[in-house]
C-alpha positions in Angstrom: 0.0 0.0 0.0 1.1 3.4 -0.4 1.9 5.9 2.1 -1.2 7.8 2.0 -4.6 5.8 2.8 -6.8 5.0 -0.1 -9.7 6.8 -0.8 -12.8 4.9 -2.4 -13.1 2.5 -5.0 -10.1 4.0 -7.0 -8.3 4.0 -4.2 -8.5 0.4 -3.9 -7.9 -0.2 -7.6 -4.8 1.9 -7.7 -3.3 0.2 -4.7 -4.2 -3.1 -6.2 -2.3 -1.9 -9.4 0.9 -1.1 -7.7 0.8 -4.2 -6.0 0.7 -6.2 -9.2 3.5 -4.3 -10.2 5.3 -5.2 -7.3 4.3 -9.0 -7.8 4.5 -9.3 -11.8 7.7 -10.6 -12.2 7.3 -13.9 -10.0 3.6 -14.3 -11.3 5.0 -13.6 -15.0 7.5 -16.7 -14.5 5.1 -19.0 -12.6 2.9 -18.3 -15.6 5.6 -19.4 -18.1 6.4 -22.8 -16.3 2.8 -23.1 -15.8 1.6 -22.6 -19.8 4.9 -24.7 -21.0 4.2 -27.5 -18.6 0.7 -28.0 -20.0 1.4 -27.4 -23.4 5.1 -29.6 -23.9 4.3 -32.6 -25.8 4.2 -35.4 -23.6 7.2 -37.9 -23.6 7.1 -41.3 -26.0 5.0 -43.9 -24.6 4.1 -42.3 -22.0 -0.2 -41.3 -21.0 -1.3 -38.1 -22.2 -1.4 -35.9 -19.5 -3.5 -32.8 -18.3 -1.6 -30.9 -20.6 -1.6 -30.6 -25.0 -4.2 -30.2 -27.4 -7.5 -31.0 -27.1 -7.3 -34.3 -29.3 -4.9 -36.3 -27.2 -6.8 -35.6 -24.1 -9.0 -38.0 -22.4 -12.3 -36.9 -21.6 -12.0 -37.7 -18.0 -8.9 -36.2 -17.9 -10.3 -32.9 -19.3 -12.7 -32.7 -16.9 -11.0 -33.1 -13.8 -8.4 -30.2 -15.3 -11.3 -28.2 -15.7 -12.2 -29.0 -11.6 -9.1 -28.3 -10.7 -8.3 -25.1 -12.7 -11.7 -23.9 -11.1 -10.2 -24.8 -7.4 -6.8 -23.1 -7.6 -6.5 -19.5 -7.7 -3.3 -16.7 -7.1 -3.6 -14.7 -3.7 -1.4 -12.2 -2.8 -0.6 -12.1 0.7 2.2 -9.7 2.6 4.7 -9.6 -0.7 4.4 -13.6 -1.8 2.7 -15.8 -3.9 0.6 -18.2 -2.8 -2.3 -21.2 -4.1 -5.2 -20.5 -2.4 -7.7 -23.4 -2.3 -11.3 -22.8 -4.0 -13.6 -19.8 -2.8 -15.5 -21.9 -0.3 -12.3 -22.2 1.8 -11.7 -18.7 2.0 -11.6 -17.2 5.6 -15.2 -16.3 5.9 -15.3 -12.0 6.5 -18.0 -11.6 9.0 -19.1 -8.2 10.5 -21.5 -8.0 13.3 -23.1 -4.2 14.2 -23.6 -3.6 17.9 -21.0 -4.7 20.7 -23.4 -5.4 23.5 -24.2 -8.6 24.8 -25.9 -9.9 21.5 -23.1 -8.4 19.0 -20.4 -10.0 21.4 -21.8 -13.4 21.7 -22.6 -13.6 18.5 -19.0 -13.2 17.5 -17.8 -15.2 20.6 -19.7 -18.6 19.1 -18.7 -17.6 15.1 -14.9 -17.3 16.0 -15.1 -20.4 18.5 -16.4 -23.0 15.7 -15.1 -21.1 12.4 -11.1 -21.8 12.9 -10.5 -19.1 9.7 -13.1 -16.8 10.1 -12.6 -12.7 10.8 -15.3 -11.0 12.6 -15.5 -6.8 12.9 -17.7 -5.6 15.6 -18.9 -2.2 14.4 -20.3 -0.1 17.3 -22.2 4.0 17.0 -20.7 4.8 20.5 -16.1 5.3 20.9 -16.7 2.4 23.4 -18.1 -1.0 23.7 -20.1 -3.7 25.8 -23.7 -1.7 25.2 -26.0 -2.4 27.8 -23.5 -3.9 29.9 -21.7 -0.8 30.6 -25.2 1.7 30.3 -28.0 0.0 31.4 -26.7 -2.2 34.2 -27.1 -0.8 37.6 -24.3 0.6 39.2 -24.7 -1.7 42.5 -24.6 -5.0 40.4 -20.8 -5.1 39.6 -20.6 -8.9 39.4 -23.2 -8.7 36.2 -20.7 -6.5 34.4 -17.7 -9.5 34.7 -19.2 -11.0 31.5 -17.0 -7.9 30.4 -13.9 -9.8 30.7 -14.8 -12.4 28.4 -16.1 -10.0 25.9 -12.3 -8.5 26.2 -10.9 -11.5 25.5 -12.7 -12.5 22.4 -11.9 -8.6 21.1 -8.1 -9.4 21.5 -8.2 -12.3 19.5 -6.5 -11.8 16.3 -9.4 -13.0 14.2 -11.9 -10.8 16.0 -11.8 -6.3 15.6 -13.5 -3.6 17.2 -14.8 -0.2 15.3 -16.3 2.0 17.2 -17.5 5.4 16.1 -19.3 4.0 13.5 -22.9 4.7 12.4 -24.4 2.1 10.4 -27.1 3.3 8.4 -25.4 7.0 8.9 -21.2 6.3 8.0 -22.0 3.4 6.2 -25.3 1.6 4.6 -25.8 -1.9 5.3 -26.1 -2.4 1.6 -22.3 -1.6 1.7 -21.6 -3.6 4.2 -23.1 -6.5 2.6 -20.8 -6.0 -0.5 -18.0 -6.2 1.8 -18.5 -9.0 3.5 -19.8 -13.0 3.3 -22.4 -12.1 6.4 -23.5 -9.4 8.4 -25.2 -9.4 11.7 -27.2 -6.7 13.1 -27.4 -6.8 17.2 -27.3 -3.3 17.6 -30.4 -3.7 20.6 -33.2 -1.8 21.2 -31.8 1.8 21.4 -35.5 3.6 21.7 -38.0 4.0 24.7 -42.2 2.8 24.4 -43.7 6.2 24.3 -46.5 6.3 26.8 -48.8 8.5 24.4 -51.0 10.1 26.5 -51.2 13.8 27.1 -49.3 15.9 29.5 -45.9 13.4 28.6 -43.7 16.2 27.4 -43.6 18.1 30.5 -40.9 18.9 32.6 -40.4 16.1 35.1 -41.1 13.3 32.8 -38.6 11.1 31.5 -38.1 7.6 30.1 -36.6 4.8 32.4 -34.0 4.2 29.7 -33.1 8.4 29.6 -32.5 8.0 33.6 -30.6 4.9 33.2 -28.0 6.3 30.6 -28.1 9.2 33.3 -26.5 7.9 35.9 -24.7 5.0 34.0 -23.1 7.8 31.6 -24.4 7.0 28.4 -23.0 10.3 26.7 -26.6 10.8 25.0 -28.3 11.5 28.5 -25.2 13.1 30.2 -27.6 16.6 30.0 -30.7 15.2 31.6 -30.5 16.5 34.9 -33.5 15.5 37.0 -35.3 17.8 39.4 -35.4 15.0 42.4 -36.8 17.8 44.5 -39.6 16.3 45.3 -41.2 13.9 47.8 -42.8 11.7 45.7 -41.8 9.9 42.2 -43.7 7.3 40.2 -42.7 4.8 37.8 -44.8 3.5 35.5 -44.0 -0.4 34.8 -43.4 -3.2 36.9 -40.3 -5.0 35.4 -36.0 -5.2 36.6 -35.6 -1.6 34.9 -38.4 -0.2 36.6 -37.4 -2.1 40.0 -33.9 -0.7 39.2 -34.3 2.8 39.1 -36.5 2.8 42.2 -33.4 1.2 44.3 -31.1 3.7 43.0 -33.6 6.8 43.8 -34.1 5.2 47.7 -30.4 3.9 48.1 -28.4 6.0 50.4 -25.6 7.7 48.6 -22.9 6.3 50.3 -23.8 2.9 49.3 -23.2 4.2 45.7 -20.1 5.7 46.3 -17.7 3.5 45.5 -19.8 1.8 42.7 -19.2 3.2 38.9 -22.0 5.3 38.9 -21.3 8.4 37.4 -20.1 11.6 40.1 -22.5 13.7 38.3 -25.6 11.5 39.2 -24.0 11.1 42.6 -24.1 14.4 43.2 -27.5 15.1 42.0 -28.8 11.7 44.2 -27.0 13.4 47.5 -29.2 16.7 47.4 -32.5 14.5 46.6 -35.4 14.6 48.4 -37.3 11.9 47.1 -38.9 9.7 50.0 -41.7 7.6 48.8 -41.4 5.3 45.2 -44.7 4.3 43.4 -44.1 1.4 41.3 -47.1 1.1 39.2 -48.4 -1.5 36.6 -51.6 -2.3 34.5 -52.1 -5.7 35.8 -51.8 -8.2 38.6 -49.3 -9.5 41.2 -49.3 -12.7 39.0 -48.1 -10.7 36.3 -45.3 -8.8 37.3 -42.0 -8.7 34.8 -39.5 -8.3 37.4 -37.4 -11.1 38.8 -37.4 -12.6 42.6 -33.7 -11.2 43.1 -34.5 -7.6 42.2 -37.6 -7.7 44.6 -35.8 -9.4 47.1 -33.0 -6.3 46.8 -36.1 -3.9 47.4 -37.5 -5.4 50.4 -34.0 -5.8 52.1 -32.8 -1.9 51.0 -31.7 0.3 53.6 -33.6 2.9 55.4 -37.0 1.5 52.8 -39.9 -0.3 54.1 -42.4 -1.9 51.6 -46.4 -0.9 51.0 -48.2 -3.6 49.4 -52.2 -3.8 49.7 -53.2 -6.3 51.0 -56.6 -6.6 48.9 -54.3 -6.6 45.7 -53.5 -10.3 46.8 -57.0 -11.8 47.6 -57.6 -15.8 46.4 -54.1 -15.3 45.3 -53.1 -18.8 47.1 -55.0 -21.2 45.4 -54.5 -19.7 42.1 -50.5 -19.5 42.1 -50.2 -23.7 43.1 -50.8 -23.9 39.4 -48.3 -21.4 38.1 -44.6 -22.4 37.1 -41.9 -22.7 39.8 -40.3 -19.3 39.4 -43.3 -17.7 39.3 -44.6 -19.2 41.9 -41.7 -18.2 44.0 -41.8 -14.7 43.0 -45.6 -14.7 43.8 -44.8 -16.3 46.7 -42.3 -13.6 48.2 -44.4 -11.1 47.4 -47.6 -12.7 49.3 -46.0 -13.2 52.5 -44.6 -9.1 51.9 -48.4 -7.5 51.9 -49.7 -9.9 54.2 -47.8 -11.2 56.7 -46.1 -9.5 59.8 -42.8 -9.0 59.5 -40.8 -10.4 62.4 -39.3 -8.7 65.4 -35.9 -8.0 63.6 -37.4 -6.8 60.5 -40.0 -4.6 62.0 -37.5 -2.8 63.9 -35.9 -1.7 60.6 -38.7 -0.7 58.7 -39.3 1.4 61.9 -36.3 3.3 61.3 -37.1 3.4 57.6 -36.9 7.0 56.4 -38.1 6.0 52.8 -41.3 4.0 51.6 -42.0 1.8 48.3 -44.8 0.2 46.9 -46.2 -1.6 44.1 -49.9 -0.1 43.0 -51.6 -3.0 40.7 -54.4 -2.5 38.2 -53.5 1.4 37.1 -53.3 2.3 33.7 -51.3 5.8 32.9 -54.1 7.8 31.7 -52.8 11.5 31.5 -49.8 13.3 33.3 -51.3 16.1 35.1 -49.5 19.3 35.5 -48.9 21.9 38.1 -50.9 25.0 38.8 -48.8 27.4 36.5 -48.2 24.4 34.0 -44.5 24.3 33.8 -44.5 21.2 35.3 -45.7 17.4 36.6 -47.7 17.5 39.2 -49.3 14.2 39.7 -50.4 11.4 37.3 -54.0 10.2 36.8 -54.5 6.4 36.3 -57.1 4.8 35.2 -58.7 1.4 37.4 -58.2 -2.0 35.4 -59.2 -5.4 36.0 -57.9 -8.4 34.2 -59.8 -10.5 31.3 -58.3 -13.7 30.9 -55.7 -15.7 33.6 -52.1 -15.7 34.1 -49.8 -14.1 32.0 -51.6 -13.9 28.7 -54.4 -11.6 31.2 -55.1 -8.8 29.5 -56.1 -5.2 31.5 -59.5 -3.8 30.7 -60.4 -0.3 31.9 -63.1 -0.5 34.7 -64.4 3.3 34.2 -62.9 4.2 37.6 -59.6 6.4 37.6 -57.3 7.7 40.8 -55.3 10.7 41.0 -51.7 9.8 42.4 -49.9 13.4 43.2 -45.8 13.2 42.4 -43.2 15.4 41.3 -41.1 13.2 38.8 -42.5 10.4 36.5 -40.4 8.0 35.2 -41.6 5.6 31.8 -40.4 2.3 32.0 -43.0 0.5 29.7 -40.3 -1.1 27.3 -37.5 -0.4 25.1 -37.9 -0.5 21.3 -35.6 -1.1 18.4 -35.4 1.4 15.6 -35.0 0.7 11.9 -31.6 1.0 10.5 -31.8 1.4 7.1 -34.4 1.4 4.6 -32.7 -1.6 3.3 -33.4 -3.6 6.1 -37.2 -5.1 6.6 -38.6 -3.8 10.0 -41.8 -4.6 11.6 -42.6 -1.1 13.1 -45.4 -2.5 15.4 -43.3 -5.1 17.4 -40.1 -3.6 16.7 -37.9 -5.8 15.5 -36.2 -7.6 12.3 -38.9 -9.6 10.6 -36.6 -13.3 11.0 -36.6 -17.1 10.8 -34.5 -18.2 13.5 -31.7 -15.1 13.3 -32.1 -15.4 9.2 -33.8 -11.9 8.0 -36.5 -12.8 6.0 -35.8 -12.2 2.0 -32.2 -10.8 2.5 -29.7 -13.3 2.3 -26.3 -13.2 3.9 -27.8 -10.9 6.5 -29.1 -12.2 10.2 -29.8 -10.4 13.5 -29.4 -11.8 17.2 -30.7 -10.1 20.4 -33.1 -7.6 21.4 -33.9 -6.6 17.6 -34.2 -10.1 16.7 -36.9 -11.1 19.4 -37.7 -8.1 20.8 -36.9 -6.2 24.7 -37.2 -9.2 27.2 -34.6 -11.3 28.9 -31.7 -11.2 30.7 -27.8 -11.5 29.6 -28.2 -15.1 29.7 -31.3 -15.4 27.5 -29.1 -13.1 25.1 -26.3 -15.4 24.9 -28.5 -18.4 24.3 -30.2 -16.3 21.1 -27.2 -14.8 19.7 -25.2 -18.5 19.8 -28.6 -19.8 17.9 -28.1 -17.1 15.5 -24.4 -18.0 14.7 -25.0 -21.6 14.5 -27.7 -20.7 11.8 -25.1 -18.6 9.7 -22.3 -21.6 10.0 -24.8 -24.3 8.7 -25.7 -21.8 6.5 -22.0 -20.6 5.3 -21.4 -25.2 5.0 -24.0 -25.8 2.9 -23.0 -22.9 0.5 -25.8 -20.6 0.9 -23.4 -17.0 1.3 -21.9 -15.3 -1.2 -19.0 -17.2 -2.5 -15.8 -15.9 -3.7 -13.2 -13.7 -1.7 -14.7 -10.1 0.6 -12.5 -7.3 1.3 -13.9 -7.1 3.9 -12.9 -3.9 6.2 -10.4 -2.8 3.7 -13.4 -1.7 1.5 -15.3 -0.1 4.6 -12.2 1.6 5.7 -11.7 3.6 2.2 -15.1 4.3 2.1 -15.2 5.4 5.8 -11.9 7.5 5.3 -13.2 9.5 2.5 -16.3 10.3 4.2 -14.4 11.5 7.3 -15.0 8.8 9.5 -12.2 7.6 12.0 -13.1 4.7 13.6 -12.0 3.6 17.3 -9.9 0.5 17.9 -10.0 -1.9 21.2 -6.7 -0.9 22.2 -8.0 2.5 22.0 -10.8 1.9 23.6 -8.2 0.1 26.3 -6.6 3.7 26.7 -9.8 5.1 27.5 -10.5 2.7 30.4 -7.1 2.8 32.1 -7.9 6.4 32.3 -11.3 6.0 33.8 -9.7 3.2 36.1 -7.0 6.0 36.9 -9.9 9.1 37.3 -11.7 6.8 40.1 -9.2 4.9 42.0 -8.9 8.2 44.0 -11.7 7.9 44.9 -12.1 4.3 45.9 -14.1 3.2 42.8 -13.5 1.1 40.1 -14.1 3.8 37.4 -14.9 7.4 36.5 -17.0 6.9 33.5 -15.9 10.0 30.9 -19.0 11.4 29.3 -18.1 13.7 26.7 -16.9 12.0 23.5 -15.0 15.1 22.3 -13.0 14.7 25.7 -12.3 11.0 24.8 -11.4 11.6 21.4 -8.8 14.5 22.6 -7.3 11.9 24.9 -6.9 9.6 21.8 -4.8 12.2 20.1 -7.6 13.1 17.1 
C-alpha cells in the first residue's frame, strides 16, 4: 500500500495496481512454467497428460483439469505468492453491528467453531459492551464481569472492534453486505415505548431508559438532569428496569459511592429529596416482569420499608399452586410481603425506615397532570383496570374508575424498542424488531440479527447469549451448505476507504483500552473502580484526534 490511505473504490484499484506491479515478475514466470508445462508434448509412450491439445486428451482427464483449474486461484498475501484453495475455503469476512451482549456473543460462538473466520464488531458509541456498561445498575458489579470475556474475544486476532461508526449513517448496510460473506445486526433496542397520553412532554417526565443512561453515563443523556426535589416519584411499569431505578432513587448515597455510577448522578442523588417510590403497573401480582432477586433487593434496602395492599393479593393462594416454579416463587415472596407480619428483627428496621416503596396494581397511565402554572408534573391520573383472561396472557380492561396519584417526577419504564436501520433492512414497526426465521432476516440473504432486535426487549444477559449463539450456528450451517456469497470479501479494507473519504475515523479496542485505564486512573482516587468519561470530544482528545 502506499503511504497515503486509499480513498474509495479508485483508491482500492490503484493500490491493487501497484501491487501487481510489485508482484509481476514472480507471477510472470510462474505463468511461463505453468503454460509450458501444459502445453510440452508429452514424452514417448508415456499417458497423455493434463496438458496438450484437445485431441490427445481423455475426456475424463479434461474434466478433472477443468475442476481443478476452477479450485486453484493466485492470492497475494504480505509480498508472496501463494495457491489458495477454491472460494468456499476462503476465511469467511463476517461483521457483526452492535457490541453489547448480542453483537459480542454472537461473534464469541462464530470465531469459537469457524477456525478461519474474521469478525468486525462495528459499534455507534467510541466504546463498547452496550448495555453492559449503560444500562446495568451501578450496585450490580458482578453482572458486568461478563465484560472480561467479551475483552478477551476482542483481542483475539481474528476478532476487531470499530467503534465510532454509524451504520445506516457512515455506512449503509447495503455496503456492508458487498464487503463482506455475512453481516449481523445486534445493535439492541436503542429507543424507549412512548406512553402516548397527554401531558408526557412536560418537565419532570422522562423515560426509564433516559434516567438509566443518566446515571450509567451513556454520553446521550449526560444533559438530563433531574429535578429529584420532590417527595414523591412514580414509575410507571413493573419490570427489573423499573425495580432498578426505584433502588437507585431510595439507596443512600454512600452505598453508591464506591460503585461506577457516574459523580455527576451522585451528586444530584446526594441533594434528593425523594422519600416515597410508586411502582405502578396495569395488571396483577401474577403478572409482574420483574425477577425474585430484584424484589428481594427492594425489600432488604436500607432505610425502605415496603407498602403492598393487601386486597391486591385476595384468592391469590389457590391460584399460584398452578403457576410455574419461578413464578410461583416470585408470587410467593411477594404474598407473604403485603400480608404477613414482619418479624421482630425486620420490624425494627422498617421502623427506622426514612423511605417507603410500593407496588400499585391494576393502574393504567391515563394522563400526566400538571402543576398549577403548568411548567411542570404534578401528579399522574390512572385509570382502574381489572384483568380479562388468567395468568400471564391476562389482558387489562379499563373499569371506568380512575385515581389521581400526586408526584413530582415520572419515570416511563414501559419497554424499550428497536429502531429501523436502514431502509434496506425489513422492519416490523409494530413489534419492533427484524422480521426473522431463527436469526435469518427474512428475504435478505447473507444478512441475520441476534438479540433484542431479533426477538424483541425481554430477557436477561443469559437469555441473550443463548439467542445470539442460535443465530451463529444458523449462519455456519448456512455458510457449510454454500448458501453466502462465494468468492473472496474485502472485507474492512473496502469499509475503511469508504469510511476515510467520508471522514470517519473509527476507534480501535486498544483505543478503547486507553480510555479505560484512564477511567480506572480518574476513580481509584476515589475508591471506585471507574470514573465513566461522558463527553466523547474529551475522549477523542485523549486519543490524540
Amino acid at each position: 500500500m502506499p503511504p497515503q490511505r486509499a480513498r474509495g473504490v479508485s483508491g482500492i484499484l490503484s493500490s491493487g495496481r501497484l501491487l501487481f506491479q510489485a508482484m509481476a515478475p514472480r507471477c510472470w514466470r510462474w505463468w511461463h512454467w505453468s503454460a509450458w508445462r501444459r502445453t510440452r508434448p508429452p514424452p514417448a509412450g508415456s499417458t497423455p497428460t493434463f496438458g496438450g491439445s484437445d485431441k490427445v486428451r481423455d475426456p475424463a482427464n479434461a474434466k478433472a483439469l477443468r475442476k481443478k483449474r476452477r479450485s486453484v486461484q493466485i492470492g497475494v498475501k504480505l509480498g508472496k505468492l501463494h495457491l489458495l484453495p477454491d472460494a468456499d475455503e476462503q476465511p469467511p469476512q463476517i461483521c457483526v453491528v452492535g457490541s453489547g451482549p448480542a453483537g459480542f456473543y454472537t461473534a464469541q460462538h462464530l470465531l469459537k467453531h469457524h477456525p478461519r473466520a474474521h469478525v468486525d464488531i462495528y459499534e455507534k458509541q467510541l466504546v463498547p459492551f452496550g448495555l453492559v456498561r449503560f444500562g446495568v445498575a451501578p450496585d450490580h458489579p458482578e453482572v458486568k464481569n461478563v465484560i472480561n470475556t467479551f475483552t478477551q474475544t476482542a483481542r483475539l486476532d481474528r476478532c476487531a472492534f470499530r467503534g465510532n461508526v454509524v451504520v445506516g449513517r457512515d455506512v449503509a448496510v447495503s455496503e456492508l453486505r458487498a464487503a463482506y460473506h455475512a453481516v449481523v445486526l445486534s445493535y439492541g433496542a436503542e429507543d424507549h415505548q412512548a406512553l402516548e397520553i397527554p401531558g408526557e412532554e412536560l418537565p419532570g417526565v422522562f423515560s426509564a431508559r433516559a434516567f438509566v443512561g443518566w446515571y450509567n453515563g451513556l454520553p446521550e443523556n449526560r444533559e438530563l438532569a433531574p429535578d429529584l426535589s420532590c417527595d414523591t416519584a412514580v414509575i410507571l411499569g413493573q419490570g427489573n428496569v423499573a425495580l432498578d431505578v426505584a433502588r437507585i432513587l431510595l439507596t443512600p448515597p454512600e452505598h453508591l459511592e464506591k460503585t461506577d455510577i457516574t459523580e455527576a448522578a451522585l451528586g444530584v442523588l446526594r441533594q434528593s429529596r425523594v422519600k416515597t417510590v410508586w411502582i405502578v403497573g396495569r395488571r396483577g401480582p401474577l403478572q409482574v416482569a420483574f425477577t425474585i432477586k430484584e424484589l428481594r433487593e427492594m425489600i432488604q434496602l436500607p432505610g425502605t420499608r415496603p407498602i403492598l395492599d393487601p386486597a391486591d393479593f385476595l384468592g391469590l393462594q389457590d391460584r399460584i399452586k398452578e403457576v410455574p416454579r419461578q413464578r410461583k416463587r416470585l408470587t410467593e415472596l411477594l404474598l407473604r410481603t403485603a400480608t404477613e407480619k414482619p418479624g421482630v428483627e425486620e420490624a425494627a428496621r422498617q421502623a427506622l425506615a426514612s423511605c417507603t416503596w410500593g407496588l400499585r396494581f391494576f393502574r393504567s397511565p391515563q394522563r400526566v397532570l400538571p402543576s398549577p402554572d403548568g411548567r411542570r408534573v404534578a401528579g399522574i391520573r390512572l385509570a382502574v383496570t381489572r384483568l380479562e383472561g388468567v395468568g400471564e396472557a391476562a389482558r387489562a380492561a379499563p373499569t371506568g374508575d380512575t385515581e389521581d396519584l400526586p408526584c413530582g417526577l415520572v419515570l416511563s419504564s414501559v419497554g424499550y424498542k428497536s429502531r429501523p436501520i436502514d431502509p434496506s433492512v425489513p422492519f416490523d414497526p409494530k413489534l419492533g424488531v427484524i422480521p426473522n426465521m431463527e436469526g435469518r432476516v427474512i428475504d435478505v440473504p447473507g444478512l441475520y440479527c441476534s438479540g433484542w432486535v431479533k426477538r424483541g426487549p425481554t430477557g436477561v444477559i443469559a437469555t441473550t447469549m443463548t439467542d445470539s449463539f442460535l443465530t451463529g450456528q444458523m449462519l455456519l450451517q448456512d455458510l457449510k451448505a454454500g448458501l453466502l456469497p462465494s468468492g473472496p470479501r474485502p472485507g474492512y479494507a473496502a469499509i475503511e476507504a469508504l469510511l476515510s473519504s467520508r471522514g470517519v475515523r473509527p476507534v480501535s479496542f486498544s483505543d478503547w483500552e486507553k480510555l479505560d485505564a484512564e477511567e480506572v486512573s480518574r476513580g481509584k482516587g476515589a475508591g471506585k473502580p471507574r470514573e465513566k468519561l461522558l463527553d466523547p470530544q474529551e475522549m477523542l482528545r485523549l486519543l490524540g484526534r
